[in-house]
Each structure stands twice: as C-alpha cells, then as structure tokens.
C-alpha positions in Angstrom: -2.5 -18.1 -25.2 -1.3 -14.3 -24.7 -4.6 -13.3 -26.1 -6.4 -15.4 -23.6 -4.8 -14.3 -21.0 -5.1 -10.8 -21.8 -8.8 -10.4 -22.3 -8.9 -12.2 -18.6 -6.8 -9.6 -17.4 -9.0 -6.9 -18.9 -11.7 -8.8 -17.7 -11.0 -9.3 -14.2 -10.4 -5.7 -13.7 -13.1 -4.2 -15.2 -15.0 -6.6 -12.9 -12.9 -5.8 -9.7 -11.9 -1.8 -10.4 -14.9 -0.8 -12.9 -17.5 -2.6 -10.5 -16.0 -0.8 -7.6 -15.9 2.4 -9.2 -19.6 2.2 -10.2 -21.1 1.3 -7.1 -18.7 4.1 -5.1 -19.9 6.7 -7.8 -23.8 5.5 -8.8 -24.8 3.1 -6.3 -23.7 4.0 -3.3 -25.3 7.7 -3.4 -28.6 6.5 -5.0 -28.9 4.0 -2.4 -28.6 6.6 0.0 -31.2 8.5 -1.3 -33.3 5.9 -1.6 -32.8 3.4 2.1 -31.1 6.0 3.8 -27.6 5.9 5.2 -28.4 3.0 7.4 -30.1 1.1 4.8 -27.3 1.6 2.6 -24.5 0.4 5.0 -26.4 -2.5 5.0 -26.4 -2.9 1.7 -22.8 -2.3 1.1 -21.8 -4.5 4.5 -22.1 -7.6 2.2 -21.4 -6.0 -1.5 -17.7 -5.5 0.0 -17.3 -9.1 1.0 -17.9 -9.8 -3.1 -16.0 -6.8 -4.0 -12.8 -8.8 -1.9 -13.7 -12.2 -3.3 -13.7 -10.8 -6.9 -10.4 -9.0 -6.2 -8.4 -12.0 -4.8 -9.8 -13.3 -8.3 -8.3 -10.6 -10.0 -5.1 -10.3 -8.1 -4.2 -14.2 -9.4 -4.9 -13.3 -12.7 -2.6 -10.2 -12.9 0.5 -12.3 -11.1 -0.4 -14.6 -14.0 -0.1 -12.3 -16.7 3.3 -10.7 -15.0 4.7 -14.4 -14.5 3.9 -15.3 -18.6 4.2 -11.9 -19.8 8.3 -11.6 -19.2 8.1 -7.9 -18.9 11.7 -6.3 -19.0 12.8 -5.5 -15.6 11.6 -1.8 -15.1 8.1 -2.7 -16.1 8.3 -5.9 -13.5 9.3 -3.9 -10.4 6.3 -1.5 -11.0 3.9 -4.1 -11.8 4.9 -6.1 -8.7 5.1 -3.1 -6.8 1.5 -2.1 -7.7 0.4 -5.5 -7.5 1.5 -5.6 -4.1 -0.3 -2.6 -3.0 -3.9 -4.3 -4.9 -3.2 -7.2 -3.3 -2.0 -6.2 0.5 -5.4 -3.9 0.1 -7.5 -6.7 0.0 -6.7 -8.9 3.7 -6.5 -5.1 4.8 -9.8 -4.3 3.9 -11.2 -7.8 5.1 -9.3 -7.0 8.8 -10.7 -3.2 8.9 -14.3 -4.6 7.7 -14.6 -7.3 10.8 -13.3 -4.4 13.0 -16.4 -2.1 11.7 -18.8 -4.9 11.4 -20.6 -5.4 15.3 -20.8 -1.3 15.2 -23.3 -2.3 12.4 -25.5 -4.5 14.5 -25.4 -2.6 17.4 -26.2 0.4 19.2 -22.9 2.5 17.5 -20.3 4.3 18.7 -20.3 6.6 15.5 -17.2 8.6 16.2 -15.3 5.0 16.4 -17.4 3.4 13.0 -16.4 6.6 11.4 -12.6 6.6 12.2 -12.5 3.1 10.9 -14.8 3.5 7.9 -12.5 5.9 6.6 -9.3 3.9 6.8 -11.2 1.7 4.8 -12.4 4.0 2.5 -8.5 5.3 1.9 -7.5 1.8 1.5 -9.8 0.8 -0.7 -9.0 4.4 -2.6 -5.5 3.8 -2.5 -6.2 0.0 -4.3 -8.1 1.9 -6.8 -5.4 4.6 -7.6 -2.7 1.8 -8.0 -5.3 -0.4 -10.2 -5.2 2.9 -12.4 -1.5 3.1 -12.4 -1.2 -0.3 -13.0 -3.4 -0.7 -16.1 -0.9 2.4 -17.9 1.9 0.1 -16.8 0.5 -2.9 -17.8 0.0 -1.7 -21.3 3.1 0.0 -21.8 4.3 -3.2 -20.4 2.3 -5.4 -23.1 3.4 -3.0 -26.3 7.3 -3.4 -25.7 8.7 -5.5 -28.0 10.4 -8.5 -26.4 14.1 -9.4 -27.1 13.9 -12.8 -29.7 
C-alpha cells in the first residue's frame, strides 16, 4: 500500500507543482505573445480555478501520506509545517482571486488589479517554494528507516 500511496503522492504533485510551474514558465509568456496581456488574463482567470481544485486534491493526498507514513517527529513538524503553508495558500489564493476578478470584467483600476495580482503571485510563489522544500523533506522522510 506504501507503494500506492507514494506514486499518488508523486503524482499529485507533479500535477499540482509541475503543472503550475509550466504554465508560469511556458504558457503564460507564449500566451502573451500570442493574445496579448488581456487575452492571456483571460485565459489564466479560469486555469487558476483548476490549478486550486487540483491542489486541494493534492493537499489530501500529502496529509495522507504523513498520517500512514509515521515519519519520526522532526520530519512530521516540517512536513506539517510545509503542508500548512501549501494548504493555507490555496483558500488564500481563492479569496485574493474573487478580490481581482470584477477588475477583469470591467473598466480597471490597474494600479489596484496590480497590487492585488501580485499578492497572489507571492502567494502562489511562496506555495511553490514550500512544495520544493517539502518534496526534499518528504524523501528524506520516506528513506529513514523506521524503528521495528
């Protein structure tokens, strides 16, 4: 079951972090280039209501691995503490993205859309960093030997 529940581990965040990754690094300019800034935004308006869904997803999959995995108690504080900050990103970024959403549809204020598209964008870069940290912990996590 260990194995199972890995590979959905690895799965889910490859999904969740890799997908975000690729569309912040590939998608996301080319789409620009392409549509425009305008066109892009809406683009991305509903790719981050995915990118949430997928991550609440994930999020239950990691606090199921750390629940059956019976990491010794260093490695549980940092996983929960990393979880915490995946997880507390998400209903964050779902708060921040109904406070930008009518300066979509609407004639903007751009200085305010900007101020708030960037706490999203440090949120959502602060998930990703701890999604880093917490895949080294993870598998320094999964290779300790547990006590028989």
């Amino acid at each position: 079951m260990s194995t199972l529940r890995r590979f959905l581990v690895i799965q889910a965040l490859l999904f969740w972090q890799g997908g975000f990754q690729f569309y912040a690094a590939v998608v996301v300019p080319i789409g620009t280039d392409v549509h425009g800034a305008f066109g892009q935004g809406m683009v991305t308006r509903h790719v981050t209501d995915w990118m949430n869904v997928i991550g609440a997803v994930a999020v239950t999959v990691l606090a199921w691995d750390q629940i059956a995995n019976g990491d010794p108690r260093a490695f549980r504080r940092i996983r929960w503490g990393l979880w915490l900050v995946l997880a507390g990103g998400l209903p964050a970024l779902a708060v921040i993205h109904l406070r930008i959403e009518p300066y979509v549809d609407s004639v903007m204020d751009h200085r305010t859309f900007y101020q708030w598209h960037r706490v999203y964008l440090y949120v959502a870069s602060a998930q990703w960093v701890a999604g880093l940290a917490y895949v080294a912990v993870m598998l320094r996590a999964w290779a300790t030997p547990r006590a028989g």
